[in-house]
VMD Tcl script that draws the C-alpha trace (Angstrom):
set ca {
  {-143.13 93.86 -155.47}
  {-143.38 93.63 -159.45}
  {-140.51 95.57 -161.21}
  {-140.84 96.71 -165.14}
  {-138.10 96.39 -167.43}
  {-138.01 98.11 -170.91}
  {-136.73 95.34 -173.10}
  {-135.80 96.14 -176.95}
  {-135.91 93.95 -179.60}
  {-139.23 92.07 -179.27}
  {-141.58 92.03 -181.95}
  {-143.82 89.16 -182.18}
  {-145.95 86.60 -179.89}
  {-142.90 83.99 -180.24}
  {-140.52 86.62 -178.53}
  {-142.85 86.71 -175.73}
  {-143.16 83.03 -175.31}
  {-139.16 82.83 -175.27}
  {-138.75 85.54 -172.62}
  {-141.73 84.21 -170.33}
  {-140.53 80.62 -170.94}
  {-136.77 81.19 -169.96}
  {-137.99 83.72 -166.98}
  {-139.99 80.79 -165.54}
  {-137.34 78.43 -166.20}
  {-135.03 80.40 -163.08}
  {-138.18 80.72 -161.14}
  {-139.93 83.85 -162.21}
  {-143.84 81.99 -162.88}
  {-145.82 85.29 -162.73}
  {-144.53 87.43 -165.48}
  {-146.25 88.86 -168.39}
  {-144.93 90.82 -171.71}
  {-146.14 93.51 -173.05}
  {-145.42 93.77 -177.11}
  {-146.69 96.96 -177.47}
  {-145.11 99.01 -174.99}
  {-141.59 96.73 -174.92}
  {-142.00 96.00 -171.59}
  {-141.44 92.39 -169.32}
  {-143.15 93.16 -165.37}
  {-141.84 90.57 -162.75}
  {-144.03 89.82 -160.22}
  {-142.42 89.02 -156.51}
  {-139.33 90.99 -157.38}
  {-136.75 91.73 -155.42}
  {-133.60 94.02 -156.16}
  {-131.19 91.10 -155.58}
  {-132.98 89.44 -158.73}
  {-132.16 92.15 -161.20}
  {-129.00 91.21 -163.01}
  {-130.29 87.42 -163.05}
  {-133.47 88.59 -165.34}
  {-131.66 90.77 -166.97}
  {-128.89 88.38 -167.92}
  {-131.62 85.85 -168.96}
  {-133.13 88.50 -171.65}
  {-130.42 88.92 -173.00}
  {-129.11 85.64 -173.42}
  {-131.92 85.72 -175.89}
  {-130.88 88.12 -177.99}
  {-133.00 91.12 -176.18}
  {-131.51 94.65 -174.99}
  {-132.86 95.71 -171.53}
  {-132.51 98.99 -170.78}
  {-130.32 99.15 -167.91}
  {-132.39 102.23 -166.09}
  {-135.26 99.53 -165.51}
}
mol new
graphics top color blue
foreach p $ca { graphics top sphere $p radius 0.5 }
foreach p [lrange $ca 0 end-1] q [lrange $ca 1 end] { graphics top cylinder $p $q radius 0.2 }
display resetview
């Protein structure tokens, strides 16, 4: 299942790279960012993954919106 999270904060092609890059780095290798809408999708989701990739976002320096 992919899962969409609404992730503030992100403005620019280098914030994408960091959130794809750390995502993969805890084993999340089909995800894709979306700068215009704000939003990270995570493909093979499941709900006990949630506060991992949320975590990881925001370790960067991101706000996810905790509804997603």
């Amino acid at each position: 299942m992919d899962k969409i999270f609404s992730v503030k904060g992100m403005s620019c092609k280098h914030c994408a790279a960091r959130v794809t890059a750390a995502l993969e780095k805890i084993g999340f290798d089909k995800t894709s960012v979306d700068l215009e809408t704000n939003t990270v999708t995570v493909e093979n989701y499941t709900d006990s993954d949630k506060i991992k990739i949320i975590n990881t976002i925001e370790d960067l320096g991101f706000e996810v919106e905790k509804d997603s």
